[in-house]
C-alpha positions in Angstrom: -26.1 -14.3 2.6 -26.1 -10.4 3.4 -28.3 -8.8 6.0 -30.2 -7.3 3.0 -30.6 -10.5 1.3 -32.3 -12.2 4.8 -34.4 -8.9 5.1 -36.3 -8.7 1.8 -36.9 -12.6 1.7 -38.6 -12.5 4.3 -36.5 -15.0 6.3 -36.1 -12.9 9.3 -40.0 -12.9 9.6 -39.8 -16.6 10.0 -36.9 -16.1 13.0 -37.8 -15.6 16.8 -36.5 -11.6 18.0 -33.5 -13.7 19.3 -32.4 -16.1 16.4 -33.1 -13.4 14.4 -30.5 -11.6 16.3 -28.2 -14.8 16.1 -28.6 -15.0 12.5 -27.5 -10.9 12.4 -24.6 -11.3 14.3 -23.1 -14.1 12.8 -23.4 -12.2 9.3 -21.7 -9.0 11.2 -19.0 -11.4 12.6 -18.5 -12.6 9.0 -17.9 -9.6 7.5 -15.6 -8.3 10.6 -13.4 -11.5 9.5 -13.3 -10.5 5.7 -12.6 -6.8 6.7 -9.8 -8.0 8.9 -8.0 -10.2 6.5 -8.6 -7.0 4.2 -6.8 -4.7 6.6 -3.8 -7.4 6.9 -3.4 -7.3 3.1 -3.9 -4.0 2.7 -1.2 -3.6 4.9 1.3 -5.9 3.8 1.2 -4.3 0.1 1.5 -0.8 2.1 4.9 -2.2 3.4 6.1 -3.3 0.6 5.2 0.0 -1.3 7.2 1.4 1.3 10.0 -0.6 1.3 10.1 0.0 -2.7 9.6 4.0 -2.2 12.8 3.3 -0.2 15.2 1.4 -2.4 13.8 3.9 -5.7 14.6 7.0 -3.4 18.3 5.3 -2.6 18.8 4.4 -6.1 17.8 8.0 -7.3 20.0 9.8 -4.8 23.3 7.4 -5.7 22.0 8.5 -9.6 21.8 12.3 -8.5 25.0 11.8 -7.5 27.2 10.3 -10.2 25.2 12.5 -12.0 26.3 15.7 -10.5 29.5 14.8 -10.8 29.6 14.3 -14.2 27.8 17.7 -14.8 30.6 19.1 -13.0 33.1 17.5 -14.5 31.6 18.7 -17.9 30.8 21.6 -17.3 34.8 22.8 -17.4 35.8 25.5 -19.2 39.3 23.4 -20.0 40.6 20.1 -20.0 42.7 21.5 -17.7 39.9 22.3 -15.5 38.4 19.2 -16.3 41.6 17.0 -14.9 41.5 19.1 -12.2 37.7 18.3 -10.8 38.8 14.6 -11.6 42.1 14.6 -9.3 
């Protein structure tokens, strides 16, 4: 149950001011816990995100590398050259 859901049934015209008030802030506690638990998740998959941004950037900069070499490597104007850049 919602706090628009007790409002337009016209349960909180039933309640005292103060139960009325109990009933209020045990929905607001309620949906502090689910919020909560929200956040938590929300930040575990952040991490994790994080933690695969990390290992792609790694992977991508040992790829950039080999990569680079071999463009070097090819990009001799002998095969002279070319067992040169290897040594």
């Amino acid at each position: 149950m919602d706090l628009l859901t007790l409002l337009s049934d016209g349960f909180a015209t039933s309640l005292s001011p103060f139960n009325l008030m109990i009933v209020i802030a045990n929905l607001l506690t309620q949906r502090i816990q689910v919020n909560t638990r929200d956040i938590e998740t929300l930040r575990e998959e952040l991490k994790k995100l994080k933690e695969d941004y990390a290992q792609m950037i790694r992977e991508s900069y040992i790829s950039k590398s080999s990569q680079n070499r071999l463009m070097f490597l090819f990009s001799s104007e002998s095969v002279l050259q070319a067992y040169k850049r290897v040594q």
